[in-house]
N, C-alpha and C positions, 0 to 999 in steps of 0.2 A: 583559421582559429585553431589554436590548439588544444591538444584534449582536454587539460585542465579547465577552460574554456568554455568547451561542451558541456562538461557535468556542472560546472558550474551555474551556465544558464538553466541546466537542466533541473539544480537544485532548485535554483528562483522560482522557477515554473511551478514544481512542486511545494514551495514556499507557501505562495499564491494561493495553490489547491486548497492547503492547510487552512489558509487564512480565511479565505470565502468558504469553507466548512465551518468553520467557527462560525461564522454571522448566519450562514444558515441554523444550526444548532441554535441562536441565540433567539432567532425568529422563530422558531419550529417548538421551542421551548415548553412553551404554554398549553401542548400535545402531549405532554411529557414521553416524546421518543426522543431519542439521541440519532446520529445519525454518525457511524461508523466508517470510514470509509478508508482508511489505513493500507490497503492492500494495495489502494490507485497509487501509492506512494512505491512501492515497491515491485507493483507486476514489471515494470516494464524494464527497472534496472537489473531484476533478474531473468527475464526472459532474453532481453533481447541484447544488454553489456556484457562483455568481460566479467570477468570476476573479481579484479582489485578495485576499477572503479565502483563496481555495483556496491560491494561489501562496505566500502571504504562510505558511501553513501547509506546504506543503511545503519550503521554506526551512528555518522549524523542529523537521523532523521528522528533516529531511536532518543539520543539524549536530547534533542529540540521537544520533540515528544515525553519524553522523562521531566522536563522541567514544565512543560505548561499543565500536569494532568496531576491529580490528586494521586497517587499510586505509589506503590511500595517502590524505594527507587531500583532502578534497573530493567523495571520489567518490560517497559517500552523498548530500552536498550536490545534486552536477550528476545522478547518477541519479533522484533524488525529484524533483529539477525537472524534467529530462525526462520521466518519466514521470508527474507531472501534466499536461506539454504533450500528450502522447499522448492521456492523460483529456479532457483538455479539446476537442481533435480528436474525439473520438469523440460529444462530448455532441448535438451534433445529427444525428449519424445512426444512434444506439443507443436504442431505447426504453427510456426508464429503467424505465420499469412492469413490463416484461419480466425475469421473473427467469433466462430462456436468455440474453438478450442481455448482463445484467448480471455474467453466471457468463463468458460467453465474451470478452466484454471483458477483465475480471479474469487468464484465466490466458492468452492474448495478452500482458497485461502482466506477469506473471509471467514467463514465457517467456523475454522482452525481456529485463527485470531480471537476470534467473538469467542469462543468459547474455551480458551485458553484464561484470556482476560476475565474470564467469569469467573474461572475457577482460582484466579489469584486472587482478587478481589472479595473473594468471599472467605478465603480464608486470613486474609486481611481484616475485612470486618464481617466475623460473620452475624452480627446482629442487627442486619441489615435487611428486611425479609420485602424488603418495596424493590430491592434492586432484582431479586430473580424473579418477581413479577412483570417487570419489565421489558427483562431479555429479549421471551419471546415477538417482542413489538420490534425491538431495536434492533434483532438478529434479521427479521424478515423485511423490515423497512431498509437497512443497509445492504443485506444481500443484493435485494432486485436494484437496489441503487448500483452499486457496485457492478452487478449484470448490465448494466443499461450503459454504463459509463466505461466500464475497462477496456475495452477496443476501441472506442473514437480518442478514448486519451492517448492509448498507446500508440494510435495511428499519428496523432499530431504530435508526439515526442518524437516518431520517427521520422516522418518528413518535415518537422524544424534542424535534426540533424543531419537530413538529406538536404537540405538545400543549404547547411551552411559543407556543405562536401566530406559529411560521411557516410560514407556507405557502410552500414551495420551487418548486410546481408554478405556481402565480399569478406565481410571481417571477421564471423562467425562461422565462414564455412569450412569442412573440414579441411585438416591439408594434408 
């Protein structure tokens, strides 16, 4: 399979993610917490790809995410690319193998995100005083989600592209 290939299943995969987050969200509703999970989209193309693929992917994910979300546009866009630049910052001093490192990276980004998004959104609408009520439900229900989820995702993104033969670990090592 060629690389184009790989990201591309790799995007579906994360399509997926997106999609069954939405139907959770829409079940979970009635709790009025939201559930965040943004990061699972992005830890693993920054941690563990390249950099044209990763970027070139959060791009994509930013404006798929820019169209389905009520939000000032581009914010989705410039958040997912910032926060691949952060992914990508952390890839040489976070053991990827490590599934603490991998978990504690993830809701540091999360963190960020949630609280980046807060701060646009409010000044977007800021007479809105039920959404920073909310936050702190939605920041702490998605973090430990995010906790709980970003090392088994990141491990099945990598052994789906281990077993169609690439090896990410040979590809990222210095030379």
């Amino acid at each position: 399979m060629t690389h184009n290939g790989r990201l591309s299943l790799l995007f579906a995969c994360n399509l997926v993610l997106y999609l069954v987050v939405s139907e959770v969200n829409g079940v979970i509703g009635p709790w009025t917490v939201h559930l965040h999970l943004d990061v699972l989209y992005l830890v693993f193309f920054g941690l563990f790809l390249r950099h044209l693929g990763g970027l070139l992917f959060a791009a994509l994910m930013g404006l798929f995410a820019d169209a389905a979300h009520a939000a000032p546009a581009g914010v989705f866009l410039a958040g997912y690319i910032g926060l691949w630049l952060f992914f990508t910052l952390c890839q040489r001093r976070v053991r990827r193998q490590n599934p603490a490192h991998v978990r504690a990276v993830a809701v540091a980004g999360q963190l960020l995100w949630m609280g980046a998004l807060a701060l646009v959104m409010a000044m977007a609408q800021p007479s809105a005083p039920g959404a920073w009520m909310r936050l702190p439900a939605d920041l702490g229900f998605s973090c430990l989600v995010v906790g709980f989820l970003a090392w088994p995702w990141c491990r099945f993104q990598n052994k789906l592209l281990h077993t169609l033969g690439w090896d990410l670990e040979a590809e990222l090592a210095p030379r």
